[in-house]
C-alpha positions in Angstrom: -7.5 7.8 66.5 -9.0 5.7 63.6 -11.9 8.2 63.6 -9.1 10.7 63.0 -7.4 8.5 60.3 -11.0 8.2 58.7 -11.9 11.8 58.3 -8.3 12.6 57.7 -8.4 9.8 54.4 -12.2 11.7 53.5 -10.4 14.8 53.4 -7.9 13.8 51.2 -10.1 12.4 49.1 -12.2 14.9 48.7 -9.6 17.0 47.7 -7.7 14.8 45.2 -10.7 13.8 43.0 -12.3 16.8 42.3 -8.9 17.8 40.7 -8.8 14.3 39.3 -12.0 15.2 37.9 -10.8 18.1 36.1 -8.2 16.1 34.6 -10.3 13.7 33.3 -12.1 16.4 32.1 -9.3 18.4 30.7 -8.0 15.3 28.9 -11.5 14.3 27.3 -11.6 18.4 26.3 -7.7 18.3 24.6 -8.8 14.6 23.2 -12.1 16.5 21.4 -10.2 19.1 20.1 -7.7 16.7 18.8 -10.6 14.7 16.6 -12.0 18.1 15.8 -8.4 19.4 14.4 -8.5 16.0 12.7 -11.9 16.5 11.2 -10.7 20.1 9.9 -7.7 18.7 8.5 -9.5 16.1 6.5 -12.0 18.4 5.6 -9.0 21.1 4.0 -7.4 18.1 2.0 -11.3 17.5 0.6 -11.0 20.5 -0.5 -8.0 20.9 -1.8 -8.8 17.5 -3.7 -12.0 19.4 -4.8 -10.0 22.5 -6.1 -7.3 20.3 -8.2 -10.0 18.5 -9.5 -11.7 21.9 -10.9 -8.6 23.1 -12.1 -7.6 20.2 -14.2 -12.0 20.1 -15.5 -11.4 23.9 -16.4 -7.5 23.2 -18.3 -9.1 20.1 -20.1 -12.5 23.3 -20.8 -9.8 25.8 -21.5 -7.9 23.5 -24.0 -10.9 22.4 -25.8 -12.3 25.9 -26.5 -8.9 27.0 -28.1 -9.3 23.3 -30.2 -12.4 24.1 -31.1 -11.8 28.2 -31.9 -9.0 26.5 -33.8 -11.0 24.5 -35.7 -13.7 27.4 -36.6 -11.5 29.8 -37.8 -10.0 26.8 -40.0 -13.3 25.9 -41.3 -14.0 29.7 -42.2 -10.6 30.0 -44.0 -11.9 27.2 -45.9 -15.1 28.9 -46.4 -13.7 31.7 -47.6 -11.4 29.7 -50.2 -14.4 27.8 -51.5 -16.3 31.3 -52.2 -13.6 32.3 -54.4 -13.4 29.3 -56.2 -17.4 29.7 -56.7 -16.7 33.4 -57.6 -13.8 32.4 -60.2 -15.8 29.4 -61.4 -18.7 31.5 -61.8 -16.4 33.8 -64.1 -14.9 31.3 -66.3 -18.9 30.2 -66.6 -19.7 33.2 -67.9 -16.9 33.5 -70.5 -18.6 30.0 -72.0 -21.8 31.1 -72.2 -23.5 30.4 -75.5 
């Protein structure tokens, strides 16, 4: 009888662990997958850190060029003004002209 009770216990044993086994193995495979959905979601918000950061560089670009488109059509308008005053001056010039 204890024979019996022996191999009866090794059978059962032999077919609870190996599904024990694939437990542990399923729940090391879900706990992976959980640090690797983990790794993709911090990888997404470095990007999306990456992309806000672009965007503002390329406002603060964008702004400047207008500033600075600004500032050139300004300094031809002025340009412009001081070759007319040279073009009157040069008249009045000539009216004194000994």
């Amino acid at each position: 009888m204890e024979v019996f009770c022996q191999t009866l216990v090794l059978l059962i044993l032999l077919t609870v662990l190996p599904g024990q086994t694939n437990l542990l193995a399923l729940n090391a495979a879900i706990v992976d997958m959980a640090k690797g959905t983990q790794d993709m979601v911090k990888g997404i918000d470095t990007i999306n850190k990456v992309a806000d950061q672009t965007l503002a560089s390329t406002e603060t670009m964008a702004t400047a060029s207008e500033e600075q488109t600004a500032s050139m059509h300004e300094i031809s308008r002025g340009a412009e003004s001081l070759a007319e005053m040279a073009g009157e001056l040069n008249r009045l010039v000539q009216n004194f002209k000994l």
